[in-house]
Backbone as CSV, one residue per row, in Angstrom:
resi,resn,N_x,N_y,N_z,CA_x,CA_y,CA_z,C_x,C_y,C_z
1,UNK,0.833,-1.188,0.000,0.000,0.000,0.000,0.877,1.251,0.000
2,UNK,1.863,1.388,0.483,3.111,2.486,0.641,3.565,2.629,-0.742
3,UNK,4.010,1.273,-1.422,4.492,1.645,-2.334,3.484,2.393,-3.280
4,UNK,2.190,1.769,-3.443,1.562,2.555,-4.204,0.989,4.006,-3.843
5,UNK,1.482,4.412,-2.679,0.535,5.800,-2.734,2.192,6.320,-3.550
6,UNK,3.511,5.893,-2.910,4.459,6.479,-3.316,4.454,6.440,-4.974
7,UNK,3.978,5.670,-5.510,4.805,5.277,-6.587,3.364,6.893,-7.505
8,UNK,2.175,6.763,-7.407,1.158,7.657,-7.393,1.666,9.093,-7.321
9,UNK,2.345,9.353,-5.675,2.513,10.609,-5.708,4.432,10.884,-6.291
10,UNK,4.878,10.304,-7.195,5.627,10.472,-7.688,5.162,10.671,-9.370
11,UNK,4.206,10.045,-9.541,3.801,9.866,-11.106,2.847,11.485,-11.127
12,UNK,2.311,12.108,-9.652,1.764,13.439,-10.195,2.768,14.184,-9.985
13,UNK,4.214,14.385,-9.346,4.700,15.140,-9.212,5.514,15.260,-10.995
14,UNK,5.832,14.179,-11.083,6.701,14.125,-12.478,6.006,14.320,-13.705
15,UNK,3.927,14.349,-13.666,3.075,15.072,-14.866,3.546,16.292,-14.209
16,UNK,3.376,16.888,-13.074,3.185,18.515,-12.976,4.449,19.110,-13.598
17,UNK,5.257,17.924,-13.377,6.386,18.962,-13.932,6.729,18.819,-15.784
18,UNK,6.095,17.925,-16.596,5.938,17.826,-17.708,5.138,18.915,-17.836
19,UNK,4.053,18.920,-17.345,2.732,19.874,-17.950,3.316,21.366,-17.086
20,UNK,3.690,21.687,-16.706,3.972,23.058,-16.018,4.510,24.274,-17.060
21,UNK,5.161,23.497,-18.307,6.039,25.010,-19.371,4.201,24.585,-20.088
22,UNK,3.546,23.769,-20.551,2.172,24.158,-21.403,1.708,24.624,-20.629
23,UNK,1.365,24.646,-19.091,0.319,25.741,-18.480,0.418,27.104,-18.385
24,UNK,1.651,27.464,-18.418,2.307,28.240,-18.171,2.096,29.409,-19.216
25,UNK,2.313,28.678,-20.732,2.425,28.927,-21.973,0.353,28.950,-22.098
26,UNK,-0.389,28.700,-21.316,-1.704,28.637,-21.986,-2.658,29.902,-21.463
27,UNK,-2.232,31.030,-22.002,-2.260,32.029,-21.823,-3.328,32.592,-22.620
28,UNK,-4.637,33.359,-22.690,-5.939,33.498,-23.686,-5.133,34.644,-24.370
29,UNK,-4.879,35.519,-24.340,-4.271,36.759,-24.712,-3.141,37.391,-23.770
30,UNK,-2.317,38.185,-24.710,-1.185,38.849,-24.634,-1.474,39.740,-24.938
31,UNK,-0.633,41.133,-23.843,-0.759,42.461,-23.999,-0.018,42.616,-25.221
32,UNK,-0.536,44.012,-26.279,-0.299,44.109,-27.608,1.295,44.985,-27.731
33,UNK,2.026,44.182,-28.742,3.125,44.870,-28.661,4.506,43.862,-27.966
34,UNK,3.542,42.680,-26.949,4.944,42.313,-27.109,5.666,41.250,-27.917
35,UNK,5.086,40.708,-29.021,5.701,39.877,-29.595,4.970,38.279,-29.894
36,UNK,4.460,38.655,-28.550,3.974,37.035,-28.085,2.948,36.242,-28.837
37,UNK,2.824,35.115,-28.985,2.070,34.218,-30.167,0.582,34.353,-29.303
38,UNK,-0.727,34.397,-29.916,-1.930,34.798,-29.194,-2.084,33.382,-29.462
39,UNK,-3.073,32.387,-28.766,-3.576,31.118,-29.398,-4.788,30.660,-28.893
40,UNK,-5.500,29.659,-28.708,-6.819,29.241,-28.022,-6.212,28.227,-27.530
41,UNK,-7.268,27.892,-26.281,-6.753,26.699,-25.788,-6.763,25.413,-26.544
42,UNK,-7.949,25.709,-27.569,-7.647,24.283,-28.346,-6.488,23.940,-29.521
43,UNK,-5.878,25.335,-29.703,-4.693,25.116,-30.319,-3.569,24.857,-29.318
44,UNK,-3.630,24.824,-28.013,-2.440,24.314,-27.242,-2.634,22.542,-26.778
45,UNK,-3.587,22.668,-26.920,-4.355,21.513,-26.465,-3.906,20.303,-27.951
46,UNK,-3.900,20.646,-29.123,-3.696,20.052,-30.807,-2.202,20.075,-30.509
47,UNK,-1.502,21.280,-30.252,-0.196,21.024,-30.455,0.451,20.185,-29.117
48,UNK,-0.088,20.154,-28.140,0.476,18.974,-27.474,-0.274,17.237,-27.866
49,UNK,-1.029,17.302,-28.161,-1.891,16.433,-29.169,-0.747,15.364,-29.912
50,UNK,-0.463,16.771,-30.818,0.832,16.229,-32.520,2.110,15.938,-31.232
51,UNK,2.611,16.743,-30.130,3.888,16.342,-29.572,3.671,14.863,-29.177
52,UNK,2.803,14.854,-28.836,2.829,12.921,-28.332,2.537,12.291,-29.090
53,UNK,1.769,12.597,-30.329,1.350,12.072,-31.251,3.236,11.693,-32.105
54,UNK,4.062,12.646,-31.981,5.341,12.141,-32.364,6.239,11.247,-31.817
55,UNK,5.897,11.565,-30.363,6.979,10.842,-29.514,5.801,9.237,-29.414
56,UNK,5.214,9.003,-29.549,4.200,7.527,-29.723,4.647,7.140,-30.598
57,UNK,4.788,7.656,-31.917,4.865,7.165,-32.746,6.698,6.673,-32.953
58,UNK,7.546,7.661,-32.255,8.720,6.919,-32.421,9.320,5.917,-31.659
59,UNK,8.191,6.040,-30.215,8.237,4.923,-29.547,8.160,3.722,-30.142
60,UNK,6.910,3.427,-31.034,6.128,2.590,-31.740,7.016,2.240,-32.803
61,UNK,8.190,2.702,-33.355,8.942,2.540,-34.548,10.322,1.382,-34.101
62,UNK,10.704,2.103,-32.744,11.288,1.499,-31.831,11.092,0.310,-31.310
63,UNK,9.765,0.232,-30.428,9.256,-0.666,-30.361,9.288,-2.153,-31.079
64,UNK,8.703,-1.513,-32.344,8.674,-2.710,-33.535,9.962,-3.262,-33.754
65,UNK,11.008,-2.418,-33.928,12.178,-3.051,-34.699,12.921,-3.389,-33.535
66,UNK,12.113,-3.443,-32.445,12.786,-4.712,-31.141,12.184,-5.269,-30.659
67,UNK,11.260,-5.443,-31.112,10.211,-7.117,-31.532,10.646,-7.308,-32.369
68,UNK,11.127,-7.180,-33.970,11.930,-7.428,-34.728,13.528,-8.329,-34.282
69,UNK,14.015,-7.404,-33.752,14.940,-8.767,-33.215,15.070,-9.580,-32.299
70,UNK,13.710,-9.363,-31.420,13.655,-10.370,-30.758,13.136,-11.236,-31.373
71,UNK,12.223,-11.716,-32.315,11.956,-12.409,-33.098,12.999,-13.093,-34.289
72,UNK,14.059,-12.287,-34.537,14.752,-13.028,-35.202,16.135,-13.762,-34.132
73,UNK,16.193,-13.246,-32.958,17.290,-13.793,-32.141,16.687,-14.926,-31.413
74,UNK,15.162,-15.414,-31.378,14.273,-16.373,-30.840,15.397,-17.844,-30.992
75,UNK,16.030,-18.036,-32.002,16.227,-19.421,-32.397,15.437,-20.256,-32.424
76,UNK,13.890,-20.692,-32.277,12.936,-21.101,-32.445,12.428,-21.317,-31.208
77,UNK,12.992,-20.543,-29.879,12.180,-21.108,-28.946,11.075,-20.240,-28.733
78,UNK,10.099,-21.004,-28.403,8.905,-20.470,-28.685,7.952,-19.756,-27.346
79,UNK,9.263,-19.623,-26.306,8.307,-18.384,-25.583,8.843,-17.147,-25.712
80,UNK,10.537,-17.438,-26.349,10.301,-16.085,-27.079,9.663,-15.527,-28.240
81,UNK,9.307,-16.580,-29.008,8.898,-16.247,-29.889,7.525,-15.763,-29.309
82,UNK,6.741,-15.618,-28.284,5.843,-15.321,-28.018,5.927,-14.156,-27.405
83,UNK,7.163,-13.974,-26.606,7.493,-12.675,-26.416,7.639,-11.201,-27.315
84,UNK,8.369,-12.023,-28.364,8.729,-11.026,-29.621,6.975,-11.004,-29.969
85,UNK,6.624,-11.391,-30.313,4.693,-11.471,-30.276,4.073,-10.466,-30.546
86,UNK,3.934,-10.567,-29.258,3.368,-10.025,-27.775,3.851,-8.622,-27.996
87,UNK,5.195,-8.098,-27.859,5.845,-6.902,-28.381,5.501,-6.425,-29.576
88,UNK,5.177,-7.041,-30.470,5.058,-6.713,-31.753,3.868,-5.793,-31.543
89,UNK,2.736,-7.200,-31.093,1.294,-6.547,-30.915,1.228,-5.389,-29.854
90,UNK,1.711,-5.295,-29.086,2.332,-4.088,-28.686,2.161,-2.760,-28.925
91,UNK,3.587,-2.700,-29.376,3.688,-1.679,-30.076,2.346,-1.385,-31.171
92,UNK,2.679,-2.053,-32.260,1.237,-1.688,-33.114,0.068,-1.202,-32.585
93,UNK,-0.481,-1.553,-31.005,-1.866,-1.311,-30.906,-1.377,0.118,-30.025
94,UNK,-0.219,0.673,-29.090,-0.039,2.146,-29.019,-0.292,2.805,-29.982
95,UNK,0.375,2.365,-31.799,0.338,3.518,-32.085,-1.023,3.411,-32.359
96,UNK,-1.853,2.677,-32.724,-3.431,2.811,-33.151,-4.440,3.550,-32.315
97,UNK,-3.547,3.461,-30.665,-4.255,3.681,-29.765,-4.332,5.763,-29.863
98,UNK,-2.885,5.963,-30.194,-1.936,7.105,-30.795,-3.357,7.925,-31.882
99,UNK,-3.463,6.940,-32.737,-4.075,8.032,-33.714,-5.711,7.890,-33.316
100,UNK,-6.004,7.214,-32.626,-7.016,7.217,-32.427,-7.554,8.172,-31.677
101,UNK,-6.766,8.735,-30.528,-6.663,9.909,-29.674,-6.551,10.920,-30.839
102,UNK,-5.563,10.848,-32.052,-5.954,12.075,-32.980,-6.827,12.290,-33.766
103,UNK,-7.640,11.628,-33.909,-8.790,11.163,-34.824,-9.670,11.771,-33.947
104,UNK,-9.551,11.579,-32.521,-10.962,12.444,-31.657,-10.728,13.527,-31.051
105,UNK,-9.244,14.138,-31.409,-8.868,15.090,-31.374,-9.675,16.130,-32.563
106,UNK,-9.140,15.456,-33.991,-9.860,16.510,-34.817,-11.042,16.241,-34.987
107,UNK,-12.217,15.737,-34.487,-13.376,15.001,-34.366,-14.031,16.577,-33.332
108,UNK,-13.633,16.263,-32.201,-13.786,17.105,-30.922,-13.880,19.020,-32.252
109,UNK,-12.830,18.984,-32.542,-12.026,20.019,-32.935,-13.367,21.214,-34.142
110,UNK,-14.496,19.677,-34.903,-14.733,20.094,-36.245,-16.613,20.265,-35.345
111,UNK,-16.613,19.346,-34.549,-18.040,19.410,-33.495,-17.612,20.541,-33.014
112,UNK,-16.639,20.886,-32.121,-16.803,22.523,-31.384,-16.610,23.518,-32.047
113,UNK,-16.388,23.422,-33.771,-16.139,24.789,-34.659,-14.907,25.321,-34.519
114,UNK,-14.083,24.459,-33.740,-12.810,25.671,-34.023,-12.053,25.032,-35.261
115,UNK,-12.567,24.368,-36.073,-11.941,24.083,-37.825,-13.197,24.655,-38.210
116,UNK,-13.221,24.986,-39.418,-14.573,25.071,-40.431,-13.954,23.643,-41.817
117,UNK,-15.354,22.860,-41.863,-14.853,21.243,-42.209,-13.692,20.659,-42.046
118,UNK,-13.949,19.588,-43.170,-12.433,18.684,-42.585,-11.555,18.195,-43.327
């Protein structure tokens, strides 16, 4: 039970500190004149969207091409070969899982009007 509240209040301390430069940055307007990029929240919200949407996907590239050799370093035994698998399927269903989050990203995006169509 310790470990898990620890392991919990380590996993919010280490989002707050991922998410702390986008909150920071999610600003409705900027006084005029200084430079600063104006945006909506649903454009901060898309562009952290595409950032994970990149880093998933190179996970997922990664991923594969080490199920890839674990599958070819198997020598036929067959719980690695179930391992390499298993990894394979893996990976593949993050990234599906990946675009699927972007798919209801621009879904969300074309229902609340902030695109006009698609």
């Amino acid at each position: 039970m310790k470990n898990k509240i620890k392991k919990t209040a380590y996993s919010m301390i280490s989002m707050s500190l991922i998410l702390t430069p986008a909150l920071a940055s999610a600003q409705l307007a900027t006084p005029a004149g200084t430079g600063l990029p104006v945006s909506s929240l649903m454009d901060i919200i898309s562009n952290i969207m595409y950032w994970l949407l990149a880093v998933v996907g190179i996970v997922g590239v990664i991923g594969f091409a080490i199920a890839g050799i674990l599958y070819l370093t198997s020598a036929g035994d067959e719980t690695r070969i179930g391992q390499a698998k298993s990894a394979m399927m893996y990976s593949i269903l993050g990234v599906i899982v990946a675009l699927a989050g972007l798919v209801a990203l621009n879904f969300a995006k074309g229902m609340l009007g902030a695109e006009k169509g698609f």
